[in-house]
Gaussian input, Z-matrix of N, CA and C with variables (Angstrom, degrees):
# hf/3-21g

backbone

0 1
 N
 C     1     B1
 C     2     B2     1     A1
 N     3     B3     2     A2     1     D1
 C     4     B4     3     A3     2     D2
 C     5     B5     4     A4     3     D3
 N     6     B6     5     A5     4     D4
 C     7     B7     6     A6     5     D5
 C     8     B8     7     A7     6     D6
 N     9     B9     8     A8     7     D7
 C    10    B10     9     A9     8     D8
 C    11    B11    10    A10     9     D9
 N    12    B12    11    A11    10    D10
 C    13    B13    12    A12    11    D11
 C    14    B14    13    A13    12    D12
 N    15    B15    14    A14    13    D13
 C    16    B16    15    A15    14    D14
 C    17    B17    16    A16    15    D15
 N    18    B18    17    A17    16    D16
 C    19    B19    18    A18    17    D17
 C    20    B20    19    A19    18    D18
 N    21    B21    20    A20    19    D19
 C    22    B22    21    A21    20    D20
 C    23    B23    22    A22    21    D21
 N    24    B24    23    A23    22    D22
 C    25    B25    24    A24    23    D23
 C    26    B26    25    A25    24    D24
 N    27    B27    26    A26    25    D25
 C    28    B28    27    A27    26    D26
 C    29    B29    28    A28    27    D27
 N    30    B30    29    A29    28    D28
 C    31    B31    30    A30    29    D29
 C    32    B32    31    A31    30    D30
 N    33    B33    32    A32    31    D31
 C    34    B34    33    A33    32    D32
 C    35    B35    34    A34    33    D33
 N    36    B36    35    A35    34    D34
 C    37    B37    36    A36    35    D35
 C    38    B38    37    A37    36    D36
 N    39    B39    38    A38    37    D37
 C    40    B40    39    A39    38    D38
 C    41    B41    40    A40    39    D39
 N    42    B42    41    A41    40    D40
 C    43    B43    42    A42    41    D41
 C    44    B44    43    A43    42    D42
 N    45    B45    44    A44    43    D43
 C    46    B46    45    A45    44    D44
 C    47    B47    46    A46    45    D45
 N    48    B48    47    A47    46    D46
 C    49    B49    48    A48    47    D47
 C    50    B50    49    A49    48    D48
 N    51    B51    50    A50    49    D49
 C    52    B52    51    A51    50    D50
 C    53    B53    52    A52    51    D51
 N    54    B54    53    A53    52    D52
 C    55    B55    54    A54    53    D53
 C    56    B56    55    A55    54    D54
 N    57    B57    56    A56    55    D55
 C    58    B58    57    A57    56    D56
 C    59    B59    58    A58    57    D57
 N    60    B60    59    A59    58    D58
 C    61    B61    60    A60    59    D59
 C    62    B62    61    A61    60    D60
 N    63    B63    62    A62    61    D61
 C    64    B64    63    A63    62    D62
 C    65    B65    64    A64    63    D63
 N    66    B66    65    A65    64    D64
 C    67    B67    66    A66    65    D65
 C    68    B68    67    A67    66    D66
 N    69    B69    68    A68    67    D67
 C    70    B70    69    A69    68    D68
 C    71    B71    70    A70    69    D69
 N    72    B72    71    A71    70    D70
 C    73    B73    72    A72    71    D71
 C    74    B74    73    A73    72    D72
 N    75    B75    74    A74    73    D73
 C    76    B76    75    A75    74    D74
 C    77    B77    76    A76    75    D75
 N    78    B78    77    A77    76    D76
 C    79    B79    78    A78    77    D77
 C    80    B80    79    A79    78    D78
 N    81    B81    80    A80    79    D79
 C    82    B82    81    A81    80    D80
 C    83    B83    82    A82    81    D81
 N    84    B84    83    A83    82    D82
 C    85    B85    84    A84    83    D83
 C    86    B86    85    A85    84    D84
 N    87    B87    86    A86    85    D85
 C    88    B88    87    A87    86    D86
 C    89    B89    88    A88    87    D87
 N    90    B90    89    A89    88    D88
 C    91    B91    90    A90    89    D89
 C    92    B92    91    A91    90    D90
 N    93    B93    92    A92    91    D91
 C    94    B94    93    A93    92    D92
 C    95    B95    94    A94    93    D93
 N    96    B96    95    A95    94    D94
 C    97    B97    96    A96    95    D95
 C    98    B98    97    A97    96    D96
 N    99    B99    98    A98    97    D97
 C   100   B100    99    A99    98    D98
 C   101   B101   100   A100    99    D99
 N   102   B102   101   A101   100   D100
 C   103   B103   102   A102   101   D101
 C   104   B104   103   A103   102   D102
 N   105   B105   104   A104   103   D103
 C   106   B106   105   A105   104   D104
 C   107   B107   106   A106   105   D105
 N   108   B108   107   A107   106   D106
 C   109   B109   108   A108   107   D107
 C   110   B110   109   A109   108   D108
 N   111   B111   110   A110   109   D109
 C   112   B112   111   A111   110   D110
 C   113   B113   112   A112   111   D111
 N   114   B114   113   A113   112   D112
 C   115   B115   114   A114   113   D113
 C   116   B116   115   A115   114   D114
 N   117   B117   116   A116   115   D115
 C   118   B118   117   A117   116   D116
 C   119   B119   118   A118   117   D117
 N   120   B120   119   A119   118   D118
 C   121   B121   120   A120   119   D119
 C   122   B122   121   A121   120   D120
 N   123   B123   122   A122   121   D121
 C   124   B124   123   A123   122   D122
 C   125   B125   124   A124   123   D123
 N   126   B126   125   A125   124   D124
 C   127   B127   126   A126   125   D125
 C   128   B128   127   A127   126   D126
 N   129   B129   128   A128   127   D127
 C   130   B130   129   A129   128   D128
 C   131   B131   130   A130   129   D129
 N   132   B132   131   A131   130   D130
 C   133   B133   132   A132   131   D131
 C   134   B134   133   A133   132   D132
 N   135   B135   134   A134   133   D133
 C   136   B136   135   A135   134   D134
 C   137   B137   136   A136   135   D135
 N   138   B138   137   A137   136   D136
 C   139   B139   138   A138   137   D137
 C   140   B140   139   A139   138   D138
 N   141   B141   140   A140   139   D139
 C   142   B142   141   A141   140   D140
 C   143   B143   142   A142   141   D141
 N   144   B144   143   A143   142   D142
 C   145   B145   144   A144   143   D143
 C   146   B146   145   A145   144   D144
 N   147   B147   146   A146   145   D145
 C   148   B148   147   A147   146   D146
 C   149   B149   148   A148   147   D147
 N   150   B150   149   A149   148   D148
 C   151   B151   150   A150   149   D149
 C   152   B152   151   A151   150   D150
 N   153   B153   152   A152   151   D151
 C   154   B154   153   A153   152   D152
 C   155   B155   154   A154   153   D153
 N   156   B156   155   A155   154   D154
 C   157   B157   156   A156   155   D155
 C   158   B158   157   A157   156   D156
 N   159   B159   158   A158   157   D157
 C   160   B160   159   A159   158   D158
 C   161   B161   160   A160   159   D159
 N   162   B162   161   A161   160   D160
 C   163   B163   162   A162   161   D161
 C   164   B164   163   A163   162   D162
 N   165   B165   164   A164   163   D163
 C   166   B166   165   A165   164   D164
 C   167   B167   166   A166   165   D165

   B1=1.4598
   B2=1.5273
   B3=1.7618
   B4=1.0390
   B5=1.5860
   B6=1.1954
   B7=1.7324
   B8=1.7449
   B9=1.2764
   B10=1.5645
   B11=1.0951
   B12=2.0984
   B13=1.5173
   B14=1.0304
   B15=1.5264
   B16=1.3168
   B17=1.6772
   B18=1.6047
   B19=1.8404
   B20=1.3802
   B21=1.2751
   B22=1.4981
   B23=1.3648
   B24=0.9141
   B25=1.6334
   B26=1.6905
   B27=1.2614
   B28=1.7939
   B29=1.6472
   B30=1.8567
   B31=1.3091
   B32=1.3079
   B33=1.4384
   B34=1.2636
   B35=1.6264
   B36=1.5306
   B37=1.7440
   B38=1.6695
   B39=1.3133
   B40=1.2349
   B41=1.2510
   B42=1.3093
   B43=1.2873
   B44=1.4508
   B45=1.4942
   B46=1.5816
   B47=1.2345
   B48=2.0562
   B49=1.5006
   B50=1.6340
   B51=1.5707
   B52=0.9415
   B53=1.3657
   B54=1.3940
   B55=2.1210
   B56=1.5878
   B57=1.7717
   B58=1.3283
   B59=1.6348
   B60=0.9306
   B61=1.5642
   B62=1.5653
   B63=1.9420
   B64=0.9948
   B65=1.7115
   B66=1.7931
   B67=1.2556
   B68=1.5005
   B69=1.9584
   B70=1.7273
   B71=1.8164
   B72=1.1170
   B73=1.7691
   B74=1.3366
   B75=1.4224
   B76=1.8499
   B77=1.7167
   B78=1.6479
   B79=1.4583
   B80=1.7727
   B81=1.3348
   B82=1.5023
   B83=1.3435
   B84=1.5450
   B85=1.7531
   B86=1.8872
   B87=1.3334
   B88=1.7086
   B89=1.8059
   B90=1.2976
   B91=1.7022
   B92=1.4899
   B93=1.2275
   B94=0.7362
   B95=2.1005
   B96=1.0028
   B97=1.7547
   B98=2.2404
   B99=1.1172
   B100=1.2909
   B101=1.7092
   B102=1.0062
   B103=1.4649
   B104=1.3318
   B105=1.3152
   B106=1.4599
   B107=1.2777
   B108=1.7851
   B109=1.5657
   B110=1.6505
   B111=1.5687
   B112=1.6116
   B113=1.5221
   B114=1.5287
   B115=1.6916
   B116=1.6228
   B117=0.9707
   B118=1.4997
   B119=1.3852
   B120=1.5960
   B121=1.6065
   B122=1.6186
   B123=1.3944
   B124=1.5732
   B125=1.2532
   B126=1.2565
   B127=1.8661
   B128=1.0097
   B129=1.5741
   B130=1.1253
   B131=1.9502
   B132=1.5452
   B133=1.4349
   B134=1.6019
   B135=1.2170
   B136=1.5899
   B137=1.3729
   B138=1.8239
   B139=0.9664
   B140=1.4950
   B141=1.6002
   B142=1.6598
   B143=1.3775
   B144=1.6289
   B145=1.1639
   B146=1.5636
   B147=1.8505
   B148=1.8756
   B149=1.3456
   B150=1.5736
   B151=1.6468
   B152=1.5978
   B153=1.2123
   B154=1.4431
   B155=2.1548
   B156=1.4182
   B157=1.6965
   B158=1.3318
   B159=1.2196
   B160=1.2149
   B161=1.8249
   B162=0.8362
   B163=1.6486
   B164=1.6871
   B165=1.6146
   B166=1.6736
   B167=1.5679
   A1=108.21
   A2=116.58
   A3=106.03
   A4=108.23
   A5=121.41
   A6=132.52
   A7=94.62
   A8=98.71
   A9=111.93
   A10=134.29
   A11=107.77
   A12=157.05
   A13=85.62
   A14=124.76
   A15=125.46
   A16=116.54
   A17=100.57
   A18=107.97
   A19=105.81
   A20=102.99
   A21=128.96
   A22=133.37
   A23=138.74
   A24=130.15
   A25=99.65
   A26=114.10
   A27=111.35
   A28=102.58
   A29=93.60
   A30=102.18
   A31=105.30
   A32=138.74
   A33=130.24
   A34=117.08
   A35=112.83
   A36=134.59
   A37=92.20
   A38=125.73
   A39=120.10
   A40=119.98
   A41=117.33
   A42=147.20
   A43=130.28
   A44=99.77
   A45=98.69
   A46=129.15
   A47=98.23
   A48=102.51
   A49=123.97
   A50=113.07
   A51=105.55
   A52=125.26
   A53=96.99
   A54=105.26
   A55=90.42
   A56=108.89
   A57=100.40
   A58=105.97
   A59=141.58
   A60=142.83
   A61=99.31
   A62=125.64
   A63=110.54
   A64=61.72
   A65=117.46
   A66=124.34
   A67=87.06
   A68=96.56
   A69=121.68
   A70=95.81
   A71=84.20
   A72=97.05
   A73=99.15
   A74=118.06
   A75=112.89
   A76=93.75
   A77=121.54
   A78=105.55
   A79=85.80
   A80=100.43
   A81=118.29
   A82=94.86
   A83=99.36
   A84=115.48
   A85=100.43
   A86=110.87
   A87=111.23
   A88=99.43
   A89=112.52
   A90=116.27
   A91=97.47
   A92=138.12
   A93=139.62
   A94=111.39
   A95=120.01
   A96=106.78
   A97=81.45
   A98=138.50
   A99=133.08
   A100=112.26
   A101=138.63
   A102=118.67
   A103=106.96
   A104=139.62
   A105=140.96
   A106=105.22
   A107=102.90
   A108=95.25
   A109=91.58
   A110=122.83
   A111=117.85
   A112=95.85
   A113=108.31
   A114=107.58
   A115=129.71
   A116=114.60
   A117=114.59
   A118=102.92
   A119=89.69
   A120=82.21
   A121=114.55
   A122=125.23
   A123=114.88
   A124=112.63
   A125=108.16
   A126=126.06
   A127=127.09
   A128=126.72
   A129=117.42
   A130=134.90
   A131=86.31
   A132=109.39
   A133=101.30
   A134=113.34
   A135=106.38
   A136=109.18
   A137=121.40
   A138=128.87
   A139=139.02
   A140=124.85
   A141=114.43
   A142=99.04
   A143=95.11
   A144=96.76
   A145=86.01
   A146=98.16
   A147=104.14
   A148=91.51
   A149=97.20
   A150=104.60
   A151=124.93
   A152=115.36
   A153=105.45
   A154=101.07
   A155=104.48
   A156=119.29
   A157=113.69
   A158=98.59
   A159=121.94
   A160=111.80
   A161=131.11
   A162=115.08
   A163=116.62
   A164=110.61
   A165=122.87
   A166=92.19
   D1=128.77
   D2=167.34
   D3=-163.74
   D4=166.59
   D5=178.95
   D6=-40.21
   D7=111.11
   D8=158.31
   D9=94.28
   D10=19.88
   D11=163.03
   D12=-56.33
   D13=138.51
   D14=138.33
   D15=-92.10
   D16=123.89
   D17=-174.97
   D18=-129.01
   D19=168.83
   D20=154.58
   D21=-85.42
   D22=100.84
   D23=-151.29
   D24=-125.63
   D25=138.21
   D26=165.57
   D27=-107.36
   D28=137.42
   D29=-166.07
   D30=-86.40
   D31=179.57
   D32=-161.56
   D33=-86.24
   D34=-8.49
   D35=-173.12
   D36=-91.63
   D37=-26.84
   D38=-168.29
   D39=-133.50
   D40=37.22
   D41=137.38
   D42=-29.67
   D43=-43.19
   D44=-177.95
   D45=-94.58
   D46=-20.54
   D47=161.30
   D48=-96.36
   D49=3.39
   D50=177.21
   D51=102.21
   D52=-12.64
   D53=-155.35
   D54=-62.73
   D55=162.72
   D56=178.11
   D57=-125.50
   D58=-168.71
   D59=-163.89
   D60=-158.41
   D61=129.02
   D62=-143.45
   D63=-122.08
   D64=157.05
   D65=-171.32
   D66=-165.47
   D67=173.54
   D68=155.48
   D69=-106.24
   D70=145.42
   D71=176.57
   D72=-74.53
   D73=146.68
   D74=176.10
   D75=-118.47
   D76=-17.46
   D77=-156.29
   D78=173.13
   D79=132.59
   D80=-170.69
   D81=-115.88
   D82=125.23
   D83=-165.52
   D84=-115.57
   D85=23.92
   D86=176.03
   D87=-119.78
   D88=119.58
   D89=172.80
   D90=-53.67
   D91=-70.31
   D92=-128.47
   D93=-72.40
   D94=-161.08
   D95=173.57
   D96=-122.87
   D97=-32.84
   D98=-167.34
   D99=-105.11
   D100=140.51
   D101=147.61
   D102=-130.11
   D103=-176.62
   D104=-179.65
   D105=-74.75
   D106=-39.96
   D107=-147.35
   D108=-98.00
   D109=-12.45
   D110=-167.72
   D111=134.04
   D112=136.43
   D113=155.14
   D114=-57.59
   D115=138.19
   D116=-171.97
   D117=-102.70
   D118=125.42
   D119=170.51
   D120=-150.36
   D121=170.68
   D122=167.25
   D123=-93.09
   D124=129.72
   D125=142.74
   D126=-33.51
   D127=148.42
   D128=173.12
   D129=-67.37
   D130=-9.78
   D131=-175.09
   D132=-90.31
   D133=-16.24
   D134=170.84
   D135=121.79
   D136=-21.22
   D137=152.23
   D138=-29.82
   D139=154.32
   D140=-167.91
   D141=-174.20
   D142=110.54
   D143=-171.87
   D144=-151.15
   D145=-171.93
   D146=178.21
   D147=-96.48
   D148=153.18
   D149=165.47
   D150=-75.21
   D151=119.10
   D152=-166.54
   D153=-94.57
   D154=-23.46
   D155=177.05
   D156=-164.63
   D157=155.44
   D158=-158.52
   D159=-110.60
   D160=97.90
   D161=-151.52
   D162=-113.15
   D163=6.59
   D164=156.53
   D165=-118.11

């Protein structure tokens, strides 16, 4: 994972259905390199969500 991946991320309102939001990563907002639920990160559009795929 890194600045300028193109992903799929679910935002935190749409969580329960799942919907996904297709973006470039601008800036990865999780310390860690794993999380359970997905790294969180912002879009370049301003978006912030977990990554659900990774698609390069």
């Amino acid at each position: 994972m890194y600045p300028g991946a193109r992903v799929r991320v679910v935002q935190k309102h749409d969580q329960r259905t799942g919907e996904t939001t297709e973006g470039v990563v601008s800036e990865i907002l999780t310390n860690s390199t794993t999380h359970p639920h997905g790294i969180k990160v912002r879009l370049e559009d301003g978006v912030v969500g977990r990554v659900k795929e990774i698609l390069e």
